[in-house]
Backbone as JSON Lines, residues from 0, in Angstrom:
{"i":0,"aa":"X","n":[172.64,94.44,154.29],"ca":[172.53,94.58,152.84],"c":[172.67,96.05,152.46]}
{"i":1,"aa":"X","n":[173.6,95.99,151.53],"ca":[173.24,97.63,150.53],"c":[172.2,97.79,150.06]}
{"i":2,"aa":"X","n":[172.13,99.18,149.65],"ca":[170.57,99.53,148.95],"c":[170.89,98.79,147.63]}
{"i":3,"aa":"X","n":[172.13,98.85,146.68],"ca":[171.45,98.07,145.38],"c":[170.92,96.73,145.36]}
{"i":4,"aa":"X","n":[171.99,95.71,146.57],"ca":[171.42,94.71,146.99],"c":[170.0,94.21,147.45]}
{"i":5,"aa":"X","n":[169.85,95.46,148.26],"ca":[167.88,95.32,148.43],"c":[167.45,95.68,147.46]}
{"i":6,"aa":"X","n":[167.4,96.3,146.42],"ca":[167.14,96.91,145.15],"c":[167.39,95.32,143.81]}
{"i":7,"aa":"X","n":[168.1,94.81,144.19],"ca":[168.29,93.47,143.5],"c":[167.66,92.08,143.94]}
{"i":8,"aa":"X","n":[167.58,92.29,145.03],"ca":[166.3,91.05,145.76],"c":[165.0,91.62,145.59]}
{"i":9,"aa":"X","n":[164.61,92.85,145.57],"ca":[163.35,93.29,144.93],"c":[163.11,92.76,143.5]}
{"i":10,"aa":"X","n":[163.61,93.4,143.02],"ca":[163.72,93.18,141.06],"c":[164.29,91.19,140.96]}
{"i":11,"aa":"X","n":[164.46,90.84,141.78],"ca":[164.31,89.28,141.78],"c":[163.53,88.68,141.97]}
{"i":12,"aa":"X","n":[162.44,89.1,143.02],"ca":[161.79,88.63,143.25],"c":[160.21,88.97,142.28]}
{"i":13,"aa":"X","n":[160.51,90.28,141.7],"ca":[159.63,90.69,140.47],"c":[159.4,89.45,138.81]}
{"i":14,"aa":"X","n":[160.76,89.15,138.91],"ca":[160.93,88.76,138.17],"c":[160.94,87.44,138.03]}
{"i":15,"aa":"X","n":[160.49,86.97,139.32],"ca":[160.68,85.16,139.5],"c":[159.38,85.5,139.25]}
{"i":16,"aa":"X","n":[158.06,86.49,140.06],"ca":[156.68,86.14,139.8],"c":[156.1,86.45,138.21]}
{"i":17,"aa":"X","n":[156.9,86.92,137.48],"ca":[156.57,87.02,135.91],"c":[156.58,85.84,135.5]}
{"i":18,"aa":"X","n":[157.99,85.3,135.74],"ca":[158.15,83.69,134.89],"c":[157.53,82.69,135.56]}
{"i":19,"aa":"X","n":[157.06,82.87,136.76],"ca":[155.94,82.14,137.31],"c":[154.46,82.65,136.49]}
{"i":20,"aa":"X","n":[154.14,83.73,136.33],"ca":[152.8,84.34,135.77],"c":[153.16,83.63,134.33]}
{"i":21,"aa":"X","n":[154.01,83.58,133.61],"ca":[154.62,82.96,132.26],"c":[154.23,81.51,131.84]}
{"i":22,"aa":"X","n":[154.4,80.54,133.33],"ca":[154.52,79.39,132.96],"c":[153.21,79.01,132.9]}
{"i":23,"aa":"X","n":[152.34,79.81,133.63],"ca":[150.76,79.41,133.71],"c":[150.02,79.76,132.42]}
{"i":24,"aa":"X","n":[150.74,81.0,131.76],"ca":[150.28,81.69,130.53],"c":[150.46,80.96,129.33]}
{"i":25,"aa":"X","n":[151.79,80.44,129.31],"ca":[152.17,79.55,127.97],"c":[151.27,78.62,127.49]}
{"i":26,"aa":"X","n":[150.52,77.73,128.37],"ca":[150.0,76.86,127.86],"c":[148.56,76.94,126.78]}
{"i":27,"aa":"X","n":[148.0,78.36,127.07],"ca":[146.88,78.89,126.94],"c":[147.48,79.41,125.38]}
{"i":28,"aa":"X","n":[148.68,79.65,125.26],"ca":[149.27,80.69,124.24],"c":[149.78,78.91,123.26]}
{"i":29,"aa":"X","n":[150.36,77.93,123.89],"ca":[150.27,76.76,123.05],"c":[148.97,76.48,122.4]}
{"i":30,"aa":"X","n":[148.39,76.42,123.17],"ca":[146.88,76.03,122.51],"c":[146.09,76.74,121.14]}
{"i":31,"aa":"X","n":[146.6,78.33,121.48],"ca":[146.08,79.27,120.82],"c":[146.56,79.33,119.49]}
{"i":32,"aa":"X","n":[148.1,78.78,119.81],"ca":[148.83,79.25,118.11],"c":[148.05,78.04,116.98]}
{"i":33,"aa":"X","n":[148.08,78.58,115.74],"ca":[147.96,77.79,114.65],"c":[149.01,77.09,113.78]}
{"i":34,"aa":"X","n":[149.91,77.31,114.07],"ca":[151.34,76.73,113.02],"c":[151.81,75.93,113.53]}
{"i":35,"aa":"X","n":[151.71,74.83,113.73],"ca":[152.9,74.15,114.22],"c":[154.41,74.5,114.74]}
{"i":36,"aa":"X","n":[154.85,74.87,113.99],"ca":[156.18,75.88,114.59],"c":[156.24,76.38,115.74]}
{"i":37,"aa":"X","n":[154.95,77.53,115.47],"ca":[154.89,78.57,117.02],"c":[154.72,77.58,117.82]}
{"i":38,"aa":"X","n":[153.57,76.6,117.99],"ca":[153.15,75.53,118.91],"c":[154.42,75.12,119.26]}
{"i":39,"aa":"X","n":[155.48,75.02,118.69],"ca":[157.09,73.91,119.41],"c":[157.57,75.11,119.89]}
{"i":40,"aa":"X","n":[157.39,75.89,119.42],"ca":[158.33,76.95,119.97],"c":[158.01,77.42,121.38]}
{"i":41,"aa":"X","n":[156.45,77.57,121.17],"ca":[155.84,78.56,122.64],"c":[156.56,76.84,123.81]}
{"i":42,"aa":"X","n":[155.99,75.72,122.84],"ca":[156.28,74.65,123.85],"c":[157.33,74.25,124.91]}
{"i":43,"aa":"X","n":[158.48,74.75,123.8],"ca":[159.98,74.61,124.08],"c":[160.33,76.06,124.92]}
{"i":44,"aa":"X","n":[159.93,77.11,124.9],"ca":[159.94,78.35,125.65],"c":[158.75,77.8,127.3]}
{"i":45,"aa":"X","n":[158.21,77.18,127.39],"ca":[157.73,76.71,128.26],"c":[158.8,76.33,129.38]}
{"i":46,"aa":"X","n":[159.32,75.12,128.58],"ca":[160.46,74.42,129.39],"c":[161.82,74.91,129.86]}
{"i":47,"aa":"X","n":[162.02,75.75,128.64],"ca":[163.16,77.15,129.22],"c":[162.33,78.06,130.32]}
{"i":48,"aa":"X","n":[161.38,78.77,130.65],"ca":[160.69,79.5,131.57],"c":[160.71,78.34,132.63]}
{"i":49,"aa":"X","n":[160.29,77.44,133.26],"ca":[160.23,76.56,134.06],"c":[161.73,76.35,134.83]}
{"i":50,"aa":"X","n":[163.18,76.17,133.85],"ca":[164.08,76.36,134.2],"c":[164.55,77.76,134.95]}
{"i":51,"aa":"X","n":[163.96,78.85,133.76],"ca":[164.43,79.9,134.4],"c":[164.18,80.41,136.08]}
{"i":52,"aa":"X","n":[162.8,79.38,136.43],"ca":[162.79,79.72,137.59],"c":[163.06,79.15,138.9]}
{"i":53,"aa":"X","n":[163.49,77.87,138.42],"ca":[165.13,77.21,138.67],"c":[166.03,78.23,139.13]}
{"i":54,"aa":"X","n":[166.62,78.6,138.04],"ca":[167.53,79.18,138.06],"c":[167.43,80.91,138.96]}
{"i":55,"aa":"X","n":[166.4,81.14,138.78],"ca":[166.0,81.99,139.74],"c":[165.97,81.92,140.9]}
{"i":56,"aa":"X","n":[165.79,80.69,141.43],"ca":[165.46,80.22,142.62],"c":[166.89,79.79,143.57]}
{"i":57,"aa":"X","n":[167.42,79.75,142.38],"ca":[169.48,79.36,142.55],"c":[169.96,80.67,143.13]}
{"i":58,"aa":"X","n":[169.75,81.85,142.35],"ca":[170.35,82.83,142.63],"c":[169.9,83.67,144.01]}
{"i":59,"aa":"X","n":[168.74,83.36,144.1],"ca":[168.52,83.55,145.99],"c":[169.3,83.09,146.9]}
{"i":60,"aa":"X","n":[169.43,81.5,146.57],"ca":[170.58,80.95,146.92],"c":[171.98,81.44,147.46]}
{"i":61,"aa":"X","n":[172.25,82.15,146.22],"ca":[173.66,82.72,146.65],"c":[173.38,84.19,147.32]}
{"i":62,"aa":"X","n":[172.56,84.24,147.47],"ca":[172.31,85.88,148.51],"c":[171.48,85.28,150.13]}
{"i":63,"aa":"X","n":[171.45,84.17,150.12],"ca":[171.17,83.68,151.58],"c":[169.92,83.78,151.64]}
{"i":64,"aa":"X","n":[168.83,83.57,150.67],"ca":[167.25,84.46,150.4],"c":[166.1,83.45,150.44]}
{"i":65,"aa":"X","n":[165.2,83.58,151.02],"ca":[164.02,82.62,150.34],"c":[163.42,82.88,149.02]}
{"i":66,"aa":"X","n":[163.19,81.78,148.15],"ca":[162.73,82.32,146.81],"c":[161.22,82.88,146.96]}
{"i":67,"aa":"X","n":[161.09,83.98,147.13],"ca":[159.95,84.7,147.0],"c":[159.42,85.64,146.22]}
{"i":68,"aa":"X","n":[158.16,85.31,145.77],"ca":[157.56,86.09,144.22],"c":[157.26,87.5,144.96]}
{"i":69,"aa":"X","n":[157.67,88.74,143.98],"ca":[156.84,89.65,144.31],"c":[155.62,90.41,143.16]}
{"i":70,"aa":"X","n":[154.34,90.27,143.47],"ca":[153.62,90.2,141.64],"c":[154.18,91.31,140.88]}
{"i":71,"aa":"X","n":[154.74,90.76,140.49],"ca":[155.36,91.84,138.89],"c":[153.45,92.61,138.05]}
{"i":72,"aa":"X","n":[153.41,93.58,138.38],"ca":[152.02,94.2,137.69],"c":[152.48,93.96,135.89]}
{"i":73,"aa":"X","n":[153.94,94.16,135.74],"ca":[154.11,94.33,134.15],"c":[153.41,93.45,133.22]}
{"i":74,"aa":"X","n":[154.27,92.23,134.19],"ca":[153.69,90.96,133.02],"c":[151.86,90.29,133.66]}
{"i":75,"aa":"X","n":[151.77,90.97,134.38],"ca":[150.32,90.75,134.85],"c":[149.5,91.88,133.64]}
{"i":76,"aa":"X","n":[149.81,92.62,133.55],"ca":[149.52,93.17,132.45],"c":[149.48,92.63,130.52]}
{"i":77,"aa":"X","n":[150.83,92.26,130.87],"ca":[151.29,91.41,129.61],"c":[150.28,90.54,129.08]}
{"i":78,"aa":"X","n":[150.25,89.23,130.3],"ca":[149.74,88.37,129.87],"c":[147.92,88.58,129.91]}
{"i":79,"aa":"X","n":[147.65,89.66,130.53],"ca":[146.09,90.4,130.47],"c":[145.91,90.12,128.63]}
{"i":80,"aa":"X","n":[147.01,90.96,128.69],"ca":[146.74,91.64,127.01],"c":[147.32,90.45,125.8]}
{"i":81,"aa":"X","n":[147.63,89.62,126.09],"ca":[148.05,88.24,125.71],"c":[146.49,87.65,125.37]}
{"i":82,"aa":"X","n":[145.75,87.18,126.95],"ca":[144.6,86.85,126.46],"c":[143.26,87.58,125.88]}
{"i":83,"aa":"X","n":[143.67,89.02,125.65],"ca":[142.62,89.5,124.88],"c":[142.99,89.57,123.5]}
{"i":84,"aa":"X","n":[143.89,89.26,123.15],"ca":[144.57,89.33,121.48],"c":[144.19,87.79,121.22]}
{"i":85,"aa":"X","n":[144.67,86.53,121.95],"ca":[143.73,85.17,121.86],"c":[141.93,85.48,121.27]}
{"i":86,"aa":"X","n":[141.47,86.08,122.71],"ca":[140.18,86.18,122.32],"c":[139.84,87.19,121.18]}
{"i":87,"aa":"X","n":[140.15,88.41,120.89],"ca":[140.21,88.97,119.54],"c":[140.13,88.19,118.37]}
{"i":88,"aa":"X","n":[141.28,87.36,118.05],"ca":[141.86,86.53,117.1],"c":[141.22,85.08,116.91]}
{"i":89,"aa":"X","n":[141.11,84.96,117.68],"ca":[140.53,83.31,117.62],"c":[139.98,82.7,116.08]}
{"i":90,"aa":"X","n":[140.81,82.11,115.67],"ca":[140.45,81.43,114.29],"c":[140.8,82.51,113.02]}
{"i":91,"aa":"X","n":[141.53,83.64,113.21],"ca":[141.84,84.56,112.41],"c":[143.38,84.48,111.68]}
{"i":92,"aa":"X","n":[143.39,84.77,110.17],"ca":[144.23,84.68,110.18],"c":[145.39,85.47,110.46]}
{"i":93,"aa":"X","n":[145.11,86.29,111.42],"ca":[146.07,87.02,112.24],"c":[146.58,86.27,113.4]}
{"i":94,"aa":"X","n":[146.01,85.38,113.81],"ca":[145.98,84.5,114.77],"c":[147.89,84.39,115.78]}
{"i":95,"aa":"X","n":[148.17,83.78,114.75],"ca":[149.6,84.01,115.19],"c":[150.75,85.02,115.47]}
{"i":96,"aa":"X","n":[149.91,85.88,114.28],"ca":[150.7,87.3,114.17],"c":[150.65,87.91,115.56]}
{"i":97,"aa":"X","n":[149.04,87.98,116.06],"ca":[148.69,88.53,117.46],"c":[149.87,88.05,118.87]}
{"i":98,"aa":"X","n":[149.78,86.46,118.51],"ca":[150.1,85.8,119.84],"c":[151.95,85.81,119.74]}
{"i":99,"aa":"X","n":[152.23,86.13,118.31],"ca":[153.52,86.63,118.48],"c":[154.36,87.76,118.85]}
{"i":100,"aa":"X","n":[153.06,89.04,118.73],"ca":[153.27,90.52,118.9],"c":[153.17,89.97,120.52]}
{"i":101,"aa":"X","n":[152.19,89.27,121.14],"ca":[152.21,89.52,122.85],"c":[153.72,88.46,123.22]}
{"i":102,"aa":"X","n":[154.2,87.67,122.55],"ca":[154.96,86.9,123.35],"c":[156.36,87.5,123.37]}
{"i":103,"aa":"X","n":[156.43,88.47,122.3],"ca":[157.4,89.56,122.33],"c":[157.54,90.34,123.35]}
{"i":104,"aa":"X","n":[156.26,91.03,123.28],"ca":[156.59,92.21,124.28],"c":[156.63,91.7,125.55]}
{"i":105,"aa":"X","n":[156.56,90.3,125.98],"ca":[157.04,89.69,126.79],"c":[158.64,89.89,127.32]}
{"i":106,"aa":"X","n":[159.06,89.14,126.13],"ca":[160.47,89.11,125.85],"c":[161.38,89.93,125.92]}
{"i":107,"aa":"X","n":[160.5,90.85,125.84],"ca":[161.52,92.48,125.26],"c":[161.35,92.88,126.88]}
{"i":108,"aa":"X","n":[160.69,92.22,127.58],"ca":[160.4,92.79,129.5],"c":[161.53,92.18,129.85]}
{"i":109,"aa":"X","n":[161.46,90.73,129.96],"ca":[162.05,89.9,130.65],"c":[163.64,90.45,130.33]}
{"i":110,"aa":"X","n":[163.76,90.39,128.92],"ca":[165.41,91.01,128.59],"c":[165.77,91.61,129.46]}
{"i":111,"aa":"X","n":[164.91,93.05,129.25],"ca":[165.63,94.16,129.71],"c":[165.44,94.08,131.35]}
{"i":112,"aa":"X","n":[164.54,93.11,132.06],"ca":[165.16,92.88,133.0],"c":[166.86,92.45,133.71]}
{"i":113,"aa":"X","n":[166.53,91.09,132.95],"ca":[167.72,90.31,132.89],"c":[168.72,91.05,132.53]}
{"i":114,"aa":"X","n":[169.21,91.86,131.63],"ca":[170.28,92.35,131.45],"c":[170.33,93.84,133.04]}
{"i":115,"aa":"X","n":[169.33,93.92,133.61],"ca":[169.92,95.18,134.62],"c":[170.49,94.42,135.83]}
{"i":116,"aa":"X","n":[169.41,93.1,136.28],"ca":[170.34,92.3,136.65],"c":[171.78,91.62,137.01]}
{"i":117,"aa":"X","n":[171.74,91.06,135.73],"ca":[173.12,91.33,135.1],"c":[173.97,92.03,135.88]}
{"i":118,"aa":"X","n":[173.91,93.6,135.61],"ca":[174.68,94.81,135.87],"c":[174.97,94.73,137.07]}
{"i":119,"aa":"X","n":[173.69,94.44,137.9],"ca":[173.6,94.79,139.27],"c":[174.26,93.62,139.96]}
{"i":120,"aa":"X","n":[174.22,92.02,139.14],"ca":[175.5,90.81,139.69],"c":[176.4,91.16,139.89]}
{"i":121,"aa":"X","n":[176.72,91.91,138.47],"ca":[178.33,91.98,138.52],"c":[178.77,93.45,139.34]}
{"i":122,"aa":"X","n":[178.21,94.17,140.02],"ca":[178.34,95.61,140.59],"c":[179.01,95.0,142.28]}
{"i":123,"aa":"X","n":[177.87,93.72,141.94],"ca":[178.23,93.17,143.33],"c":[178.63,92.22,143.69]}
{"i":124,"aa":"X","n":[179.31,91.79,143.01],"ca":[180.3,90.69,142.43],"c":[180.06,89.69,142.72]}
{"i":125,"aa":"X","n":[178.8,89.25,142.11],"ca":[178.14,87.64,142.76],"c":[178.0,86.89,141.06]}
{"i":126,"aa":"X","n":[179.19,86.45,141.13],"ca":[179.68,86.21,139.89],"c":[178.76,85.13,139.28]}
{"i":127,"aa":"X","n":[178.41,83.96,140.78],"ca":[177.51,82.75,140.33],"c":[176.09,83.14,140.1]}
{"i":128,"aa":"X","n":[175.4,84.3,140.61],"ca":[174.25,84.67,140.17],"c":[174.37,85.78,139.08]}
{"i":129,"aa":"X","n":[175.74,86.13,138.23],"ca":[175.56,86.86,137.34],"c":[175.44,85.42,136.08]}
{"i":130,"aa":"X","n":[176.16,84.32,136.18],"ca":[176.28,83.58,135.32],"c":[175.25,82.51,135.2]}
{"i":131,"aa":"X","n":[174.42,82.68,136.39],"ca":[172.79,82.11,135.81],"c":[171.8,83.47,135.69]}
{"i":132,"aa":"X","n":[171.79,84.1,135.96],"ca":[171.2,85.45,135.13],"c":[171.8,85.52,133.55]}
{"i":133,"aa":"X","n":[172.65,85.47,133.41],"ca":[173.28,85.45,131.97],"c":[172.57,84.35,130.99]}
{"i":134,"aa":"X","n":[172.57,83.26,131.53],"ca":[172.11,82.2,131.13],"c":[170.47,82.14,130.7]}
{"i":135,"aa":"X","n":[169.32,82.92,131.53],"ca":[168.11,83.42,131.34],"c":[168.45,84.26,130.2]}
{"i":136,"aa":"X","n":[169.25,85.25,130.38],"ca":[169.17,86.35,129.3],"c":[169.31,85.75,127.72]}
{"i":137,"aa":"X","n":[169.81,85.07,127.75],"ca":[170.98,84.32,126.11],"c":[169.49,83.69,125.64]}
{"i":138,"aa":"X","n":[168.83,82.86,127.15],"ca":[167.53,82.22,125.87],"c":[166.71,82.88,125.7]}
{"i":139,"aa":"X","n":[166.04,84.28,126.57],"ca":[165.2,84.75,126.36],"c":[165.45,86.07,124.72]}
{"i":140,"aa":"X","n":[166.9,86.01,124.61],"ca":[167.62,86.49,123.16],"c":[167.03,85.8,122.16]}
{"i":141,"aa":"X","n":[167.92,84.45,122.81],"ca":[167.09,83.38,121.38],"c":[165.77,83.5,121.58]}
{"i":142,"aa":"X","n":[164.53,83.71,121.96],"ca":[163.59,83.05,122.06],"c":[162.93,84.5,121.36]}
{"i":143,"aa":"X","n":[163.56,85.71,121.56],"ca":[163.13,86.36,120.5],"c":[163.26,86.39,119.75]}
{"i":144,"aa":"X","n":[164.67,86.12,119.16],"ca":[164.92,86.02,117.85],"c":[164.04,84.76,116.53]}
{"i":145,"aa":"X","n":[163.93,83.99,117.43],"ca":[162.94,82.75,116.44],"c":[161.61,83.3,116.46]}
{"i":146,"aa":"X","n":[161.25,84.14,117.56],"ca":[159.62,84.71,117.21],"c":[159.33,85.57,116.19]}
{"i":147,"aa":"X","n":[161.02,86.24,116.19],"ca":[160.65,87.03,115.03],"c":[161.0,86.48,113.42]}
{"i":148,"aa":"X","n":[161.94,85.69,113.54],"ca":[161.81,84.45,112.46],"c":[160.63,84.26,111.96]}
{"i":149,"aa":"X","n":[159.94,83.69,112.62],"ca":[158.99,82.75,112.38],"c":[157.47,83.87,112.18]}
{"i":150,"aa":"X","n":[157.65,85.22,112.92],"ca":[156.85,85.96,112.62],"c":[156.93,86.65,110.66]}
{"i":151,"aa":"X","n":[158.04,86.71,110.3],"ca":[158.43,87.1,109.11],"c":[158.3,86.01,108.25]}
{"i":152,"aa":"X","n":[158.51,85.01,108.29],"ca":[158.05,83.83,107.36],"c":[157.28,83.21,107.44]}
{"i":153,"aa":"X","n":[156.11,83.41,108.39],"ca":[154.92,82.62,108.44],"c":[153.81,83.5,108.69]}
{"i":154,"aa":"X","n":[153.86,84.09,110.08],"ca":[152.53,84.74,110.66],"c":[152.37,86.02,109.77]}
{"i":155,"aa":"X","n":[152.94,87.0,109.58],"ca":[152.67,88.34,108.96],"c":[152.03,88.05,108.06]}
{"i":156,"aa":"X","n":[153.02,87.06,107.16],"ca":[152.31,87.04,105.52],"c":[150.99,86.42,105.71]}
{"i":157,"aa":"X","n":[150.96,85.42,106.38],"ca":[149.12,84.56,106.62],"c":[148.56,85.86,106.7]}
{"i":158,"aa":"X","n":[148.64,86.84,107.88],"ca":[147.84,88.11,108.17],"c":[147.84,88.79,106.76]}
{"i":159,"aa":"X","n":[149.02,89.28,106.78],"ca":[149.0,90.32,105.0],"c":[148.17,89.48,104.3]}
{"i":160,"aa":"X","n":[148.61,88.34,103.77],"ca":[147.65,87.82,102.52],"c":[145.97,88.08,102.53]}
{"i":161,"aa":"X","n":[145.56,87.99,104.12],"ca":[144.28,87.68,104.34],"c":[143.22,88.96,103.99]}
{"i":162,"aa":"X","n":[144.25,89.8,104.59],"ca":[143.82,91.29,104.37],"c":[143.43,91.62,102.68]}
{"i":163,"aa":"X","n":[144.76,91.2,101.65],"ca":[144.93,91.23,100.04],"c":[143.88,90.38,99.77]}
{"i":164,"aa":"X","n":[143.63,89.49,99.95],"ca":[142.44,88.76,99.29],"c":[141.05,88.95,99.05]}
């Protein structure tokens, strides 16, 4: 193996134990939201994370690898600070606002994983693990983009209003 190659089974294996740390986290973060919406959403981001590590588990595959977690501290961190914004919030009407600010800065990890990834597929021309890496990246896009949807037309204003009143 090359060094970026060991450098890419590292950062793979970082990144399978996030969306593993993810799938255990979501459910706690379903429970927590108040809107219905977020609730389908975190729900349906569940079932995309579950895939993703599928698909994670594929791309070892094509490097001859056992799928093995290595603990990602980031999102061990993440989801730390995930459940202290739950417990903060609990029954507030910030409630959602909170659990949408943590499921972001989730998102905004995992991305910018996935896209170095990415880089590092195509550097090394493992075209079938750039095109399920690609495939993680596109939903974890979408999956920000509706948080922040749904943060602008629902959660902020509940928070703002609560504050004005």
């Amino acid at each position: 193996m090359n060094e970026l190659e060991e450098l890419f089974i590292a950062e793979l294996q970082d990144v399978y134990s996030a969306e593993n740390q993810l799938i255990k986290a979501l459910p706690k973060m379903i429970k927590a939201a108040q809107s219905p919406e977020l609730r389908q959403a975190f729900e349906e981001h569940l079932q995309q994370t579950e895939q993703h590590a599928e698909r994670i588990k594929q791309v070892f595959e094509v490097f001859d690898k056992p799928a093995r977690a290595k603990k990602c501290k980031a999102m061990d961190g993440l989801v730390d600070e995930a459940k202290e914004l739950i417990s903060e919030n609990k029954g507030s009407p910030a409630a959602d606002a909170a659990l949408i600010s943590a499921a972001q800065k989730v998102e905004h990890y995992e991305i910018a994983t996935y896209g170095t990834l990415c880089t590092w597929a195509k550097l090394l021309n493992q075209r079938q693990a750039l095109d399920l890496l690609k495939a993680n990246l596109a939903e974890e896009e979408t999956t920000d983009k509706r948080l922040s949807s749904l943060a602008m037309a629902q959660a902020n204003l509940k928070a703002s209003r609560a504050v004005a009143s």
